[in-house]
C-alpha positions as MATLAB code, in Angstrom:
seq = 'XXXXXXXXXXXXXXXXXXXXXXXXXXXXXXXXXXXXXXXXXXXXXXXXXXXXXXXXXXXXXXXXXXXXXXXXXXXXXXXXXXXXXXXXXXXXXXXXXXXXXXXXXXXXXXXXXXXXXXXXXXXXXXXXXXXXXXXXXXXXXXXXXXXXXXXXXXXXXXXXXXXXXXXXXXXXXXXXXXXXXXXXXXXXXXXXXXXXXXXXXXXXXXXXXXXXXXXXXXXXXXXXXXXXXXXXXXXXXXXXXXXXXXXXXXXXXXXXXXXXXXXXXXXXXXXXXXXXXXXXXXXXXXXXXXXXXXXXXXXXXXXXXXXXXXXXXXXXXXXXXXXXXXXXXXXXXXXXXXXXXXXXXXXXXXXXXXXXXXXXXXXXXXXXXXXXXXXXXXXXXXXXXXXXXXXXXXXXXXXXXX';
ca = [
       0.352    9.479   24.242;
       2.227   10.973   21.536;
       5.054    9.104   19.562;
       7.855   11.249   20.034;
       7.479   11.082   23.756;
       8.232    7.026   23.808;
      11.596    7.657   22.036;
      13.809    8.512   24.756;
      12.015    5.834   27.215;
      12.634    2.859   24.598;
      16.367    3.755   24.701;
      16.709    3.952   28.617;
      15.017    0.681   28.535;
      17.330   -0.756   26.482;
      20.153    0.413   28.535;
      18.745   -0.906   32.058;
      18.199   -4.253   30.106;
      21.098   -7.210   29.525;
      20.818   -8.984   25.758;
      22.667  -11.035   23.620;
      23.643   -8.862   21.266;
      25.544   -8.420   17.932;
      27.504   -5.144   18.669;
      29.466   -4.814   22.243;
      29.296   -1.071   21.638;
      26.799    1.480   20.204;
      30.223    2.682   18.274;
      30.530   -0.871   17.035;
      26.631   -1.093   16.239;
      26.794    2.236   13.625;
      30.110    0.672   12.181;
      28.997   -2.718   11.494;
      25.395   -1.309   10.096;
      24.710   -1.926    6.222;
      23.852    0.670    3.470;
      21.948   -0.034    0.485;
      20.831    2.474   -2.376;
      18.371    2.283   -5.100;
      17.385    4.399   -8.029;
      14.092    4.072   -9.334;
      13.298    5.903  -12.604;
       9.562    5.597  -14.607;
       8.173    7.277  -17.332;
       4.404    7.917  -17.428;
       2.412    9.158  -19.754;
      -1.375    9.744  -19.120;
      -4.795   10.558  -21.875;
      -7.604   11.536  -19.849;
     -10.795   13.087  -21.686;
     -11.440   16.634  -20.440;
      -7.890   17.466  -20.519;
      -5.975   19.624  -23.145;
      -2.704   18.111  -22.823;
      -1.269   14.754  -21.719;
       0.738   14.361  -18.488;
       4.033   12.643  -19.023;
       6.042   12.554  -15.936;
       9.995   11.854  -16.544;
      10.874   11.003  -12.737;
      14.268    9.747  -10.867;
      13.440    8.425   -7.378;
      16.753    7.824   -5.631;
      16.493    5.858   -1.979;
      19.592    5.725    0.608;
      18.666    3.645    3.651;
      21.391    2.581    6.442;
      20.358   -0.037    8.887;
      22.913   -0.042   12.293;
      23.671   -4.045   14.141;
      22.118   -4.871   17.122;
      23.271   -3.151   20.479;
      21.449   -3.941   23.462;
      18.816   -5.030   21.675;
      18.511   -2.000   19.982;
      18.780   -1.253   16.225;
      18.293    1.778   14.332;
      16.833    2.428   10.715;
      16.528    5.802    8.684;
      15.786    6.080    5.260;
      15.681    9.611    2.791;
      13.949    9.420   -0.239;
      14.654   11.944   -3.004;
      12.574   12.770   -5.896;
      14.225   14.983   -9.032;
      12.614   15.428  -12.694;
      14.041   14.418  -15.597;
      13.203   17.215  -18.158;
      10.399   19.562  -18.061;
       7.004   18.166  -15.151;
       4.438   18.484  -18.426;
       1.594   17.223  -15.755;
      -0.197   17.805  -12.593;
       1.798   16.807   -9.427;
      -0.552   18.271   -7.169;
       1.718   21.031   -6.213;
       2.922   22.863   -9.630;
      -0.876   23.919  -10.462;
      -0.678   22.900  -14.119;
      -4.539   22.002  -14.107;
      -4.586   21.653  -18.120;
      -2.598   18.131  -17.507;
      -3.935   15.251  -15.686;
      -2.685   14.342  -12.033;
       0.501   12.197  -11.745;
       0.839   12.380   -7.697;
       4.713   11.971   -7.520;
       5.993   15.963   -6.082;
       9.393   16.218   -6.483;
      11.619   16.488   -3.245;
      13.422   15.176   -0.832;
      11.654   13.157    2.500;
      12.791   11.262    5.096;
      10.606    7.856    4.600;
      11.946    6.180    7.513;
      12.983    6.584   10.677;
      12.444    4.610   13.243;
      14.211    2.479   16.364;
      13.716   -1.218   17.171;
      13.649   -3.008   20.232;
      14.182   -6.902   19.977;
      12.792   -9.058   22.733;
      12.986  -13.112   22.401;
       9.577  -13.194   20.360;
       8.599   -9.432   20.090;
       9.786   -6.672   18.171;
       9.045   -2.931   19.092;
       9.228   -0.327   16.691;
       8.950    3.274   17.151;
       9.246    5.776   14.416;
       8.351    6.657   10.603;
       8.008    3.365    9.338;
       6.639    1.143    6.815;
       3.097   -0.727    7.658;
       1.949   -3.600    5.017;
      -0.790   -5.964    6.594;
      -2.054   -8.619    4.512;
      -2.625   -7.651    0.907;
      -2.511   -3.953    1.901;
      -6.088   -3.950    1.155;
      -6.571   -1.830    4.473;
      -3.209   -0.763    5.689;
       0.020   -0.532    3.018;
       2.449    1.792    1.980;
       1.083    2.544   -1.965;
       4.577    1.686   -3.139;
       3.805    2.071   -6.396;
       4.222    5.966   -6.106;
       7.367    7.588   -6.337;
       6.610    8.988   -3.006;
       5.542    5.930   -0.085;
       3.268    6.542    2.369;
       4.530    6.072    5.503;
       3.472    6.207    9.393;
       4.331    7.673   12.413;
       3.327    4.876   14.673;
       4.354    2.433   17.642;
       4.250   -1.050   16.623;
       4.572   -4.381   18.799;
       5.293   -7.531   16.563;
       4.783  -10.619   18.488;
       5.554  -14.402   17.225;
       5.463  -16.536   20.310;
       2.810  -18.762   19.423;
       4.032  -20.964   16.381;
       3.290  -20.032   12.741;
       1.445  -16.891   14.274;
       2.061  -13.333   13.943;
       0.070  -10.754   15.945;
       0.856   -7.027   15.166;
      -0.402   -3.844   16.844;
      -0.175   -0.446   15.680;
      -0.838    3.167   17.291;
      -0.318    5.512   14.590;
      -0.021    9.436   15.847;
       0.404    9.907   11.403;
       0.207    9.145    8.458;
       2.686   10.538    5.921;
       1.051   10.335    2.384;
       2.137   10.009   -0.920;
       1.586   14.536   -1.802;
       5.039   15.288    0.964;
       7.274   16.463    0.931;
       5.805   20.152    0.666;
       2.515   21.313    2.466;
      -0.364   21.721   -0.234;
      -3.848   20.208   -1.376;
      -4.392   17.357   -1.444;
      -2.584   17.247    2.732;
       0.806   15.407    3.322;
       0.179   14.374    6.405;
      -3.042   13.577    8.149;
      -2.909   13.531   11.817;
      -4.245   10.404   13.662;
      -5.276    8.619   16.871;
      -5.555    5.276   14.857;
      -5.258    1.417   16.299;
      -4.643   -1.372   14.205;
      -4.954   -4.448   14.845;
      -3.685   -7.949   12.910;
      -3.290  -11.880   13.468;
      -2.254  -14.058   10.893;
      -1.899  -17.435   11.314;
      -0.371  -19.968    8.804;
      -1.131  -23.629    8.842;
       1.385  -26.599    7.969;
      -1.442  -27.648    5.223;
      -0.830  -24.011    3.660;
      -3.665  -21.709    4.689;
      -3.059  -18.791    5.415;
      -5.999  -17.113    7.891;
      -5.971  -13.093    8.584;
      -7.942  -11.512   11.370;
      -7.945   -7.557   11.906;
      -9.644   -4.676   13.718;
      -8.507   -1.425   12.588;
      -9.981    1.749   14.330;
      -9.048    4.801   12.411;
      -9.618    8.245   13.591;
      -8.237   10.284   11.245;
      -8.421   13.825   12.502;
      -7.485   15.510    9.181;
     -10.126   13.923    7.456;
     -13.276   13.114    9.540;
     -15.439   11.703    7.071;
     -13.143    8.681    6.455;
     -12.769    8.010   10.343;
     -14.245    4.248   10.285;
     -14.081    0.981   12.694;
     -13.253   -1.954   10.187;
     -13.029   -5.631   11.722;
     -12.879   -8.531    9.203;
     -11.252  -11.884    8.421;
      -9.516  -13.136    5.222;
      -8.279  -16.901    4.328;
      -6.187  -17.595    1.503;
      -5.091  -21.224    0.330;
      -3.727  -23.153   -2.538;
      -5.338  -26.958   -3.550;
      -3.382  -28.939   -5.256;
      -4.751  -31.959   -7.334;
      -1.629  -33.878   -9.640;
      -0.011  -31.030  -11.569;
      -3.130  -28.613  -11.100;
      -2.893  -25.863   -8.205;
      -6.022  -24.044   -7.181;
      -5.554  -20.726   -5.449;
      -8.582  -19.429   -3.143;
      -8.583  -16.431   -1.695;
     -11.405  -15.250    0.428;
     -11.964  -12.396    2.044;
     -15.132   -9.705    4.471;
     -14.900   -6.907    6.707;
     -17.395   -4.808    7.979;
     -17.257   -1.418    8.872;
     -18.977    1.636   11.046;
     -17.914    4.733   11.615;
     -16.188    5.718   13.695;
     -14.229    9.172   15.752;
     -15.945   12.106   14.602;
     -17.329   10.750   11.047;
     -20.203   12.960   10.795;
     -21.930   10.283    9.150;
     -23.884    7.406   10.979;
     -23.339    4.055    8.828;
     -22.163    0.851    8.415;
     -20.975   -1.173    5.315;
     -19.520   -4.356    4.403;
     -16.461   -5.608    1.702;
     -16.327   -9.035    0.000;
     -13.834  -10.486   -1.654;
     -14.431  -14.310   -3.806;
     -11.698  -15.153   -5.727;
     -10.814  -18.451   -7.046;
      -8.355  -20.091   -9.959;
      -6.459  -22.684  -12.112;
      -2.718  -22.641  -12.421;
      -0.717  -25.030  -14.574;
       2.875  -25.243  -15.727;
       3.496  -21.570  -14.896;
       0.223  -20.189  -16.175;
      -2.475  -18.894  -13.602;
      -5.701  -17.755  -14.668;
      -8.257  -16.059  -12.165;
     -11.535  -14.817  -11.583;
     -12.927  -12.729   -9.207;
     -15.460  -10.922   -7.425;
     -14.318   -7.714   -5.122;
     -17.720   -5.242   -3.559;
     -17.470   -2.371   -1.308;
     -20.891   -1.540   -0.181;
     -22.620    1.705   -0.945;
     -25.722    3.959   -0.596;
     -27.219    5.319   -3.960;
     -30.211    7.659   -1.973;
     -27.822    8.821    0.717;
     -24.216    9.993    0.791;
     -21.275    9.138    3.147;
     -22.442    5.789    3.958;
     -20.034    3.907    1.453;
     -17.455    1.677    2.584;
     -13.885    3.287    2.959;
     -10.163    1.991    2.629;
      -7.998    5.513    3.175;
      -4.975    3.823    4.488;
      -4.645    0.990    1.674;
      -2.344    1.052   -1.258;
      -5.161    1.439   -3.452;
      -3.369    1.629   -6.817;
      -3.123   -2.362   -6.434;
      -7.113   -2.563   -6.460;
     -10.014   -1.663   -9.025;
      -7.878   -1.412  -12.368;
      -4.370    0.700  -12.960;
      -5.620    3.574  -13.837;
      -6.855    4.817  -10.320;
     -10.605    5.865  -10.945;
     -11.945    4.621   -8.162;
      -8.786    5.935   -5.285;
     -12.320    6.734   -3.919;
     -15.341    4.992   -2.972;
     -18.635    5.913   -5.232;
     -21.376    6.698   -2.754;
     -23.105    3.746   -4.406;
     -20.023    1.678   -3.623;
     -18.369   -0.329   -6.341;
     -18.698   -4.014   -7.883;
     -15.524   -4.993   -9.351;
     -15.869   -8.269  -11.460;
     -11.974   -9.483  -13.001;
     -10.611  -11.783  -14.914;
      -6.462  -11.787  -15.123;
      -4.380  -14.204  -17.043;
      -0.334  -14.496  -15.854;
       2.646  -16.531  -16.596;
       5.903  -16.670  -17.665;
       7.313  -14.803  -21.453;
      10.456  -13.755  -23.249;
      12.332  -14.496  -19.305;
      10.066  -12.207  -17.414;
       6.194  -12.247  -16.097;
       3.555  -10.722  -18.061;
       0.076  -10.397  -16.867;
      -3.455   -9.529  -18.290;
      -6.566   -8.472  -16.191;
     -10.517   -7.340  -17.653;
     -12.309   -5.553  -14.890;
     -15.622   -4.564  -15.117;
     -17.282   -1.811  -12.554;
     -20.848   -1.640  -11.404;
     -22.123    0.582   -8.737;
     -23.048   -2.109   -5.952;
     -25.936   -0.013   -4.347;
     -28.690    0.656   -7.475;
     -27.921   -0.155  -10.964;
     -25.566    2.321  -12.616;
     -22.838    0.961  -14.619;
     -19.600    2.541  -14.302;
     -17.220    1.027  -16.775;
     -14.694   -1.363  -17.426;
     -10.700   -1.625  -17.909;
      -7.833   -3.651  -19.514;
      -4.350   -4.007  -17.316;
      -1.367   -5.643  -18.960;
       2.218   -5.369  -17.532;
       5.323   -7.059  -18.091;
       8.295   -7.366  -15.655;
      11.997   -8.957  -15.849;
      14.491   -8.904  -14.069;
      17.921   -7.803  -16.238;
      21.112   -8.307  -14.018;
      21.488   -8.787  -10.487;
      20.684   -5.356   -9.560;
      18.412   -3.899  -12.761;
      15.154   -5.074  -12.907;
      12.449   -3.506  -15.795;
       8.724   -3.150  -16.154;
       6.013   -1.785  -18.354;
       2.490   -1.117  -17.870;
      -0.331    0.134  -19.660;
      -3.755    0.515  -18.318;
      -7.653    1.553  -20.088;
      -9.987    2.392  -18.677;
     -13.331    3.032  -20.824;
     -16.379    4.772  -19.102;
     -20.095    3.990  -18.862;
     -21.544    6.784  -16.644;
     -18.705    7.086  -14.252;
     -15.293    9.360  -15.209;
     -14.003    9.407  -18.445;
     -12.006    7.995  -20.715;
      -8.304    7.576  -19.378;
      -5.550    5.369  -21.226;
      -2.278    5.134  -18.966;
       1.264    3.864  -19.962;
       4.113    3.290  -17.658;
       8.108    2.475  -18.356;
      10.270    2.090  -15.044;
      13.936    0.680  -14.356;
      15.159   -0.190  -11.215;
      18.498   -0.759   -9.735;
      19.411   -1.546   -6.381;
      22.719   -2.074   -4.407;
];
């Protein structure tokens, strides 16, 4: 069943169905709705051995979203996204074909990034449309917000809460609208889908949180990351006087799945344990995605997760190595000069034989300036040992939203 087809079925629904509702007209639903815009402008400048030139990407990303009241249980969301350049694009986008640069994948345009239709029940929200998908850590399934451009997903979702401090959510996505759109190009915007997602989370009164998920992608556009992933994850925070002790703790394993050409199976684990104290937390951690070093394709895959936030800033590992990858980390945050600064050390082994890969340093720094302008700086390096090269990255983005 496609996902256009539901739309006009959801809305008779609604309109056979009595609720107590917040508008007593659809008129009155569009007219009581709220607007809210934000710009979003970042700087980015990226070295990377093997090129002649720097990137530096000057980009404005400027969101309008309007959300209507309820009617009939009904409510309606769209959201466009526009992307413009600020001075000359001196670096890859993925679309301009200026090879000599690195990539920065943020193509200018403008994209509708939501646009979708909720139906609210006592416990259970539908939703059917472009919309937003973050599960858990967005290990798995998220919406790489860090690019100028979100992914997105054409998808019907159910959202269920009836049993108490437990949310179950399940997702048939027809799409997935990636980060290259708004223009057709390599690497694809869209990549069409017959995936089903699946996620629990429960969250005790003693403060663990427990995650478990099956997500069965087939991913039609891309066969050879079509994969079956079921896993668990349990997060918690142990407090002893003024000491706090975050746990997080975390496996999935995963087949393949569709038509993956490849026959395999591979696991992920994630240990990772620290101390926090008057506003400073340090961690340590251990993160492996499984791999094959004799034979290819049988690495463990995550093409639906917002992958910037994993394996060091500066994006060298977006893909699995066939030999997987064994991410080791240290980070240090807290609190400095009114905002949050942070400090991680990765360092990368292949998981599967005994390459070494590399390692990186992460710093950032974030504050928020007014009510509505908020500032942050990054810079991330990333120092090779038999895997990529050399890349030093350096971010500057302010935010304002109304």
């Amino acid at each position: 069943m496609r996902i256009r087809s539901l739309l006009l079925g959801l809305i008779s629904v609604a309109g056979l169905t009595s609720h107590a509702q917040s508008a007593d007209t659809i008129e009155n639903a569009f007219r009581e709705g709220e607007a809210h815009l934000n710009f979003r402008y970042r700087y980015e400048n990226v070295d990377q051995d093997g090129f002649s030139d720097d990137a530096r990407a000057s980009t404005l990303r400027t969101r309008l979203n309007y959300r209507t009241e309820v009617w009939r249980g009904l409510r309606f969301f769209v959201e466009l996204d526009d992307l413009t350049y600020v001075g000359d694009d001196d670096f890859n986008n993925t679309r301009n074909g200026k090879v000599s640069r690195p990539v920065v994948a943020d193509p200018d345009g403008t994209d509708v990034n939501q646009l979708y239709v909720d139906y609210n029940l006592e416990d259970t929200v539908l939703r059917l449309g472009r919309q937003r998908i973050n599960l858990d850590n967005q290990r798995f399934v998220g919406g790489v917000g860090w690019r100028q451009n979100e992914q997105t997903y054409d998808a019907f979702t159910v959202s269920n809460n009836s049993i108490a401090n437990t949310t179950v959510v399940y997702s048939y996505i027809d799409n997935v609208s990636r980060i290259f759109g708004p223009e057709n190009g390599v690497p694809a915007k869209d990549l069409d889908s017959q995936n089903h997602v699946f996620n629990l989370n429960y969250k005790s009164s003693g403060g663990a949180n427990i995650s478990a998920y099956a997500y069965f992608m087939d991913l039609k556009d891309a066969d050879t990351l079509s994969n079956r992933t079921v896993g668990v994850r349990y997060s918690n925070t142990f407090e002893l006087m003024d000491l706090k002790f975050p746990v997080n703790v975390e496996f999935a394993g995963q087949e393949d799945y569709g038509d993956n050409p490849f026959s395999y199976s591979a696991n992920y684990y994630l240990l990772e344990a620290g101390i926090a104290l008057e506003g400073i937390k340090v961690m340590v951690a251990n993160e492996v995605l499984e791999g094959n070093d004799r034979v290819a394709g049988e690495a463990f895959v995550t093409p639906a997760a917002t992958l910037h936030a994993f394996q060091g800033w500066a994006d060298q590992f977006l893909a699995t190595p066939p030999a997987g990858i064994d991410d080791r980390y240290v980070s240090v945050s807290g609190g400095l000069f009114g905002g949050n600064v942070g400090l991680t050390w990765h360092k990368f082994e292949a998981e599967s034989g005994s390459a070494d890969y590399g390692n990186e340093w992460d710093l950032a720094f974030s504050r928020k300036l007014t009510d509505h302008f908020s500032l942050l700086l990054k810079v991330a390096r990333y120092q090779e040992d038999g895997f990529s090269v050399d890349t030093t990255k350096a971010w500057l983005m302010l935010s304002a939203d109304f």
